[in-house]
C-alpha positions in Angstrom: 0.0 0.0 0.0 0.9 3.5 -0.7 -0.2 5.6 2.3 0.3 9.5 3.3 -0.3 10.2 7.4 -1.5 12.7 8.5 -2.5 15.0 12.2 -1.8 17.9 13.6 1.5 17.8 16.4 0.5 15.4 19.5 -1.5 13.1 17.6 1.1 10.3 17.8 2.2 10.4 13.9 5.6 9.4 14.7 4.4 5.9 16.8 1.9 5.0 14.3 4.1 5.6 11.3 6.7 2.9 12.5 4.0 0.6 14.4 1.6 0.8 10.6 4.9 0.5 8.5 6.6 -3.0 10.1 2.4 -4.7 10.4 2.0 -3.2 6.4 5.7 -4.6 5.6 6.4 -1.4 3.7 8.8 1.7 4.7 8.3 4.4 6.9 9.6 7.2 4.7 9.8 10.5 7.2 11.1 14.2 6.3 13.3 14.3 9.1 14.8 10.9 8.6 15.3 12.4 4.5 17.2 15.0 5.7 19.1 13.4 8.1 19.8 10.6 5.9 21.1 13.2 3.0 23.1 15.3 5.3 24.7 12.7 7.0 26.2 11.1 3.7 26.6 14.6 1.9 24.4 14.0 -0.9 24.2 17.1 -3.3 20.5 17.4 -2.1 21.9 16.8 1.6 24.3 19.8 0.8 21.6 21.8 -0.6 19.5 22.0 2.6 21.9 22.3 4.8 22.8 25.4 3.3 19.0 26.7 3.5 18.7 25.2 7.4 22.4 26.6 8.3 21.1 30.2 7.3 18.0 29.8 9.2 15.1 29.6 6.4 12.9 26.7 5.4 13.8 23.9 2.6 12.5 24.9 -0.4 9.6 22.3 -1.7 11.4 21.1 -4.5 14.2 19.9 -2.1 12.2 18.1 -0.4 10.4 16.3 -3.1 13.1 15.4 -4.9 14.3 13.8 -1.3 10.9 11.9 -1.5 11.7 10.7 -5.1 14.7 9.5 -4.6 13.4 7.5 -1.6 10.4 6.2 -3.1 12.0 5.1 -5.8 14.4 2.6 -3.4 13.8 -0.9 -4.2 12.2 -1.9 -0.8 9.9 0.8 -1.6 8.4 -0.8 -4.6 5.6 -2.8 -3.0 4.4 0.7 -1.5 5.2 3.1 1.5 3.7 5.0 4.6 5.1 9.2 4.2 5.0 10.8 7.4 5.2 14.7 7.4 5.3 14.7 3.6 3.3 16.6 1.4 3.0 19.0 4.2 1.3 21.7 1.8 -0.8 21.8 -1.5 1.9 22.6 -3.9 3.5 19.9 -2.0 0.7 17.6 -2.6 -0.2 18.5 -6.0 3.8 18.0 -6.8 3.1 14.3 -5.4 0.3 13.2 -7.4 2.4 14.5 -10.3 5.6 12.1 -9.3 3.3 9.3 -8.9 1.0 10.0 -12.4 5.1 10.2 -14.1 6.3 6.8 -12.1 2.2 4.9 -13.2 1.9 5.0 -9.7 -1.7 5.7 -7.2 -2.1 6.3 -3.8 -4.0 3.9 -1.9 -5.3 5.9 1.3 -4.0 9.1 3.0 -4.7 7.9 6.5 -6.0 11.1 8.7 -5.2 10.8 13.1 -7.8 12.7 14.2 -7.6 14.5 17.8 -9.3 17.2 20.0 -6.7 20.0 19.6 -7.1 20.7 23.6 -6.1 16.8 24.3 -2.6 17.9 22.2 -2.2 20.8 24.4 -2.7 18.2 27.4 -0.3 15.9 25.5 2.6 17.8 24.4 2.4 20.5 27.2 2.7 18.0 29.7 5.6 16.4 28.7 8.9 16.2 31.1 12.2 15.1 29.9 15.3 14.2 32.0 18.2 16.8 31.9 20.9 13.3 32.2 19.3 11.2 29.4 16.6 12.7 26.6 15.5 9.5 26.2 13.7 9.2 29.7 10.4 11.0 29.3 7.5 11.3 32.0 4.1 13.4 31.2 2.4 14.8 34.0 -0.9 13.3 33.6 -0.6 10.2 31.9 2.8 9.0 32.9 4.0 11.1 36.4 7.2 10.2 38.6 7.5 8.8 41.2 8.6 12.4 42.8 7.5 15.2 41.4 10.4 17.2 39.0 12.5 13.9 39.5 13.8 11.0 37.1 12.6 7.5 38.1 15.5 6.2 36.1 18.5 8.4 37.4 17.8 11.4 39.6 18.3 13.7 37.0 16.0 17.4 36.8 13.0 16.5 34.6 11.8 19.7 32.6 9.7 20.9 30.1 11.3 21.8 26.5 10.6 25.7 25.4 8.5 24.0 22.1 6.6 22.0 24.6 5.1 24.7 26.0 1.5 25.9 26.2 2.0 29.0 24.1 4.5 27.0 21.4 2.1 24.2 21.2 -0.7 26.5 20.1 1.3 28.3 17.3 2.3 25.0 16.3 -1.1 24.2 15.6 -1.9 27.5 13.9 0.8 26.2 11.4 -1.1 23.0 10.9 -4.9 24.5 10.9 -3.7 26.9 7.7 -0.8 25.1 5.9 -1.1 21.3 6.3 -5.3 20.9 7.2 -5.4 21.7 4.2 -4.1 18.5 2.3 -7.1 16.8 3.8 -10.0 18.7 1.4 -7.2 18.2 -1.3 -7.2 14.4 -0.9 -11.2 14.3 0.3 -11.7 15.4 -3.2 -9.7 12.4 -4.5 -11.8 9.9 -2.1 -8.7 9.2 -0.2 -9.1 10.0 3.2 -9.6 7.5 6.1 -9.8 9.7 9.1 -9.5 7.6 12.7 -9.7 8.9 16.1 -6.2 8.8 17.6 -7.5 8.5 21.1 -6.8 5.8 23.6 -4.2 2.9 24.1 -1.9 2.5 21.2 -2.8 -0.8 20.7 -6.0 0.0 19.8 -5.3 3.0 17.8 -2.9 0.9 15.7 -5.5 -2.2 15.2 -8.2 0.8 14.6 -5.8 2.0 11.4 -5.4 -1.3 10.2 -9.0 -2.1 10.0 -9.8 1.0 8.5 -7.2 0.7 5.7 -8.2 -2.9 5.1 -11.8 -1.4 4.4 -10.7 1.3 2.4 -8.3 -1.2 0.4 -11.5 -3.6 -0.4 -13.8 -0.2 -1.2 -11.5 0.2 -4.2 
């Protein structure tokens, strides 16, 4: 299956992505892993937007979707692929369908995490992480220390990181709301959209996509 994913910040993208990707068999395909990936072996597209993110301005669409191309065209990408965080925009997605119409490729569902924006506030905003080791993370509400402001693990400070804040969470959504919502009317039009509530255990939410993709794939 080719799949897009997509949901505003705190919806749980990044879990889904990998979880959907290894049950589906197909690659998880992600921007930041594309630019990682390129900047880390010096590609000439690697080079190219480091030289746009070293001066402090956004990579130019093109950059990235010649990224995506290059991926997609991989050969463990042939049987299909889950994007995550790409198209992020219109032009983006527009650019896309064009890529796949030139390789006689389709999309088979752009799968839509749907979330109450004030449960991503609760989400994100109440995240902790440990001043020792990133990697330790505690939320307030779902998943508290033992001792408040403490790591379970080592001791260490837990804090919360200046784009997990209240304020920074909310302007992160205004982002979504008027650049990326938008992808979802693009692709509604196309009859590709499969929108799932991304509430509750993971589990579920994973088992929930599943089904929901299986459904679609039959539709067609």
């Amino acid at each position: 299956m080719r799949i897009v994913l997509v949901g505003p910040p705190g919806a749980g993208k990044g879990t889904q992505a990998v979880r959907l990707a290894e049950k589906l068999g197909i690659p998880h395909i992600s921007t930041g892993d594309l630019f990682r990936a390129n900047i880390s072996r010096q590609t000439e597209l690697g080079k190219l937007a480091k030289s746009y993110m070293d001066a402090g301005n956004l990579v130019p669409d093109e950059v990235t979707i010649a990224m995506a191309k290059d991926r997609m065209e991989q050969p463990d990408a042939e049987k299909g692929f889950l994007l995550d965080g790409f198209p992020r925009n219109v032009s983006q997605a527009e650019a896309l369908d064009r890529l796949l119409r030139d390789e006689q490729m389709t999309l088979d569902a752009v799968l839509d995490l749907e979330v109450p924006e004030e449960e991503v506030v609760k989400r994100i905003a109440g995240r902790r992480i440990c001043r020792n080791d990133s990697s330790h993370v505690f939320h307030v509400t779902y998943s508290p220390p033992k001792q408040e402001g403490v790591c379970d693990v080592c001791d260490g400070e837990l804090y919360q990181r200046d784009d997990d804040s209240e304020d920074t969470v909310r302007k992160r959504l205004e982002v979504y709301h008027t650049q990326t919502e938008p992808i979802i009317d693009y692709y509604k039009a196309q009859e590709l959209v499969v929108t799932i509530s991304s509430l509750g255990p993971v589990d579920e939410i994973t088992q929930r996509a599943l089904e929901a993709l299986k459904r679609e794939k039959a539709g067609k």
